[in-house]
PLY file of the C-alpha trace (Angstrom):
ply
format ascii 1.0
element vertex 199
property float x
property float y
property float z
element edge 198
property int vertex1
property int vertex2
end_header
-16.66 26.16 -13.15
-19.37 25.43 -10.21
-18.60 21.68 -11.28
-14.74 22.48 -10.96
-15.24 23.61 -7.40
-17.43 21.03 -5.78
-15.09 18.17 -7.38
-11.49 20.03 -5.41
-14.26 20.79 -2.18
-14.86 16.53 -2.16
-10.94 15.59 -2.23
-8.15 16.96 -0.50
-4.41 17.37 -1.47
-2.17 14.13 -0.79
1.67 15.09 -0.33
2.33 13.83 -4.21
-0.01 16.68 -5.20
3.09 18.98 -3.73
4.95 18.54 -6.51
5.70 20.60 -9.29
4.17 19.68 -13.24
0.96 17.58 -13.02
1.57 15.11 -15.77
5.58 14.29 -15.02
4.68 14.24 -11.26
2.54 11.55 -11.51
4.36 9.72 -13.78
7.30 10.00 -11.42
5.35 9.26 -8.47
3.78 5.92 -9.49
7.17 4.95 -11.11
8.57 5.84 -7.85
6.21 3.60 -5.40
6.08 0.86 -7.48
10.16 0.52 -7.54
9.69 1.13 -3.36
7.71 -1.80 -3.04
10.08 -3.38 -5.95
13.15 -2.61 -2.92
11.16 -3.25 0.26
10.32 -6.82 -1.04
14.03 -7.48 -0.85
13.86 -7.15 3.08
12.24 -11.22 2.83
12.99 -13.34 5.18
11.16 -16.82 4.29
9.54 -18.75 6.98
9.54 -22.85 7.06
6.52 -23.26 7.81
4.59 -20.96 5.39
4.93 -20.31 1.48
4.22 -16.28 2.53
7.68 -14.55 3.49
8.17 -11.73 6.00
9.03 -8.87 3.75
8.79 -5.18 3.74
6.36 -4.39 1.09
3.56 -3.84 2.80
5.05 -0.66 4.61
5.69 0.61 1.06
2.07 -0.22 -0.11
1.21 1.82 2.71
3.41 5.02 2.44
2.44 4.94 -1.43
-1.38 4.56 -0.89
-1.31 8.01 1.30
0.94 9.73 -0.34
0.00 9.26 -3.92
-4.10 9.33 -3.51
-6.18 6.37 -4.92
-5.58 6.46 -8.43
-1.90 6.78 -8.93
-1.13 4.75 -5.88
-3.51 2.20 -7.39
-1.69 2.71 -10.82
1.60 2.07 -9.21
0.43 -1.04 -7.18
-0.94 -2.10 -10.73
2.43 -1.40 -12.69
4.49 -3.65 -9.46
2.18 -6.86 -10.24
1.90 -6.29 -13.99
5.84 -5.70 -14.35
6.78 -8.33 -12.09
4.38 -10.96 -13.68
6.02 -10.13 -17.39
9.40 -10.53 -15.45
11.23 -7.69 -13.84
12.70 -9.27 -10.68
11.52 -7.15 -7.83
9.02 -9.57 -6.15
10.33 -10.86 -2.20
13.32 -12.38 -3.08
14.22 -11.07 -6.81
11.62 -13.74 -7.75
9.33 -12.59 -10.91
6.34 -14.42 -12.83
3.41 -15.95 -11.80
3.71 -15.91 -7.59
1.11 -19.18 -7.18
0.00 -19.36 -3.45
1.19 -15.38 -2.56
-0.44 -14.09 -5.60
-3.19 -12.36 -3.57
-1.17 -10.73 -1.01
0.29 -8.68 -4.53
-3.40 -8.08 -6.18
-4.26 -7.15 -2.23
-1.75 -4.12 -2.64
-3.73 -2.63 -5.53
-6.61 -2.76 -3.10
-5.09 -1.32 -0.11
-2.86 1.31 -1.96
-6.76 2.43 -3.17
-8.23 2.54 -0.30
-5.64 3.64 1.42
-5.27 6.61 -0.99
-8.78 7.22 -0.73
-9.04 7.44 2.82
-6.03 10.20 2.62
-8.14 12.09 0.02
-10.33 12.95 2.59
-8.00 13.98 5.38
-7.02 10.41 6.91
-3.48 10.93 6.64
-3.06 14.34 8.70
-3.55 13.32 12.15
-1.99 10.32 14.17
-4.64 8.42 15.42
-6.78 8.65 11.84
-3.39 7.67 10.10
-3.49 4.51 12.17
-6.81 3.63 11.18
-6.02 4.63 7.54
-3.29 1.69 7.89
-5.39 -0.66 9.53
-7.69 -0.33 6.22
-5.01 -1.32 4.41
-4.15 -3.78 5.91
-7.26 -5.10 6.37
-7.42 -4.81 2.34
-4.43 -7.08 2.13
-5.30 -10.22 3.62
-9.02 -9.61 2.83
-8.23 -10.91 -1.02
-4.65 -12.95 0.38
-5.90 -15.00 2.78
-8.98 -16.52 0.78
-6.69 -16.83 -2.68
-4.18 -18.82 0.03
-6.52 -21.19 0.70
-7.43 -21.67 -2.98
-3.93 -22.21 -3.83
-3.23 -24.62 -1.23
-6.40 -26.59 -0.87
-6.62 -25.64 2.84
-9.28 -24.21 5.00
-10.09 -20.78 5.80
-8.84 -21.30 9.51
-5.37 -22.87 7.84
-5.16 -20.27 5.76
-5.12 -17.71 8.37
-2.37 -19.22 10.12
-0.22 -19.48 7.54
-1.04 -16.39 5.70
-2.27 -13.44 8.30
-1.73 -14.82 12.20
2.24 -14.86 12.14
2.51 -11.84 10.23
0.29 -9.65 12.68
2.53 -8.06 14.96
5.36 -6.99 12.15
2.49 -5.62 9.96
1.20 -3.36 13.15
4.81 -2.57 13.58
5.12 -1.19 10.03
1.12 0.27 10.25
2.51 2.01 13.32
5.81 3.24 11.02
3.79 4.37 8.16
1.04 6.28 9.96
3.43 8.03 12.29
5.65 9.27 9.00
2.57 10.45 7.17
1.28 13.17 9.75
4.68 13.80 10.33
5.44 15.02 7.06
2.15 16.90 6.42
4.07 19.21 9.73
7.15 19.80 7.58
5.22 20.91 4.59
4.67 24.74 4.80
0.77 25.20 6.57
0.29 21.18 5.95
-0.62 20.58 9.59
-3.42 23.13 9.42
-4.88 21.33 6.38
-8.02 19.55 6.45
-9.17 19.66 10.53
0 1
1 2
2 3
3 4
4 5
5 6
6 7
7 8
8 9
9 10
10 11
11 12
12 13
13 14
14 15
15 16
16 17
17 18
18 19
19 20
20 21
21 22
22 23
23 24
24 25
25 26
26 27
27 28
28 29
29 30
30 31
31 32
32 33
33 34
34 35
35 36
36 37
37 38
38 39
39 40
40 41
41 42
42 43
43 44
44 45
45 46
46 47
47 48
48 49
49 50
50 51
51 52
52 53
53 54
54 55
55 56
56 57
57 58
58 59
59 60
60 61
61 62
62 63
63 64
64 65
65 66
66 67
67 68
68 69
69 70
70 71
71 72
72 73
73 74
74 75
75 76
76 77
77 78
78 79
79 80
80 81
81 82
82 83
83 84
84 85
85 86
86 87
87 88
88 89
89 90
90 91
91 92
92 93
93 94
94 95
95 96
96 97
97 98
98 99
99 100
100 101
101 102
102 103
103 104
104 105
105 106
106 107
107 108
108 109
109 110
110 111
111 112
112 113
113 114
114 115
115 116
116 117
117 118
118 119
119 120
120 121
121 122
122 123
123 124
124 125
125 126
126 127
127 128
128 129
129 130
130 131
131 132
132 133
133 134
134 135
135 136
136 137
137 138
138 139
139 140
140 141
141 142
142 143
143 144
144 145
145 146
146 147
147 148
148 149
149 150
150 151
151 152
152 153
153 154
154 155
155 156
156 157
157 158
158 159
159 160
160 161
161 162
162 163
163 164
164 165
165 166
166 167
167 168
168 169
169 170
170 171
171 172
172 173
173 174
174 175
175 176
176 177
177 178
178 179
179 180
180 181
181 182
182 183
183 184
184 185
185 186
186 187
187 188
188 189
189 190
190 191
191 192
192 193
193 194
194 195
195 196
196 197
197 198
């Protein structure tokens, strides 16, 4: 029992740990933020000049890694890349299989829903301006393993890479950084003595 209480001391409640029936909850949740990202990725708007497409995933890698906590968020990230490489057609653009040069950005969301989810574990996601730096982690997490595994693919430099894979992308990614970390605290001050948790 001593064990019991030091390990729910260490980690605090994410909103996914609101619902009702442990086992079906987190089923439902990680089925739930993997077809998210599955939807956002439709919002893709392909750029000429870049294999990387403007999409809306990221913002549901985001919302996912705070809300679920590490594990299941990293579960869900897992069950997007895994489902979409054996074929179910919810990468940008209905595309499925093996994504070549973009591949990274999607093993980058397991990463960032983690630490994302681990960082809200411990109180990140209750307060504005820690919420923002929660995102930045994760986004940080993204192009940490997509950027490097673009210039693999493509046989570029690092400096290339950048500018095809991270530089155009920076202002919509703070845009949806800003969207996700606003909604996050936001919530936690709808949820019945949420905004009192964890200060």
């Amino acid at each position: 029992m001593p064990m019991q209480v030091g390990v729910v001391r260490s980690r605090q409640a994410v909103l996914a740990d609101l619902l009702p029936g442990a086992a079906l909850r987190d089923v439902l949740a990680v089925l739930g933020a993997a077809g998210l990202v599955g939807v956002l990725a439709q919002v893709s708007v392909p750029l000429g000049f870049t294999p990387v497409p403007l999409t809306g995933q990221t913002l549901g890698v985001l919302l996912a890694g705070t809300a679920l906590g590490w594990r299941r968020a990293a579960a869900a990230m897992s069950l997007y890349l895994v489902a979409g490489l054996a074929g179910v057609p919810w990468f940008a653009g209905h595309a499925s299989g093996w994504p070549g040069a973009t591949g990274g950005f999607l093993v980058g969301f397991v990463l960032a829903a983690a630490v994302c989810g681990w960082l809200a574990e411990r109180g990140g996601d209750r307060r504005i301006w820690r919420s923002a730096g929660l995102m930045v982690a994760g986004e940080v997490a993204i192009f940490a393993v997509g950027v490097p595994w673009l210039a693999v693919a493509l046989h570029v430099g690092l400096v290339k890479a950048l500018a095809l894979g991270c530089t155009p992308f920076l202002a919509g990614e703070a845009l949806k950084a800003a969207i996700a970390a606003g909604l996050t605290p936001a919530t936690w001050r709808l949820v019945d003595g949420g905004a009192g948790r964890g200060r």
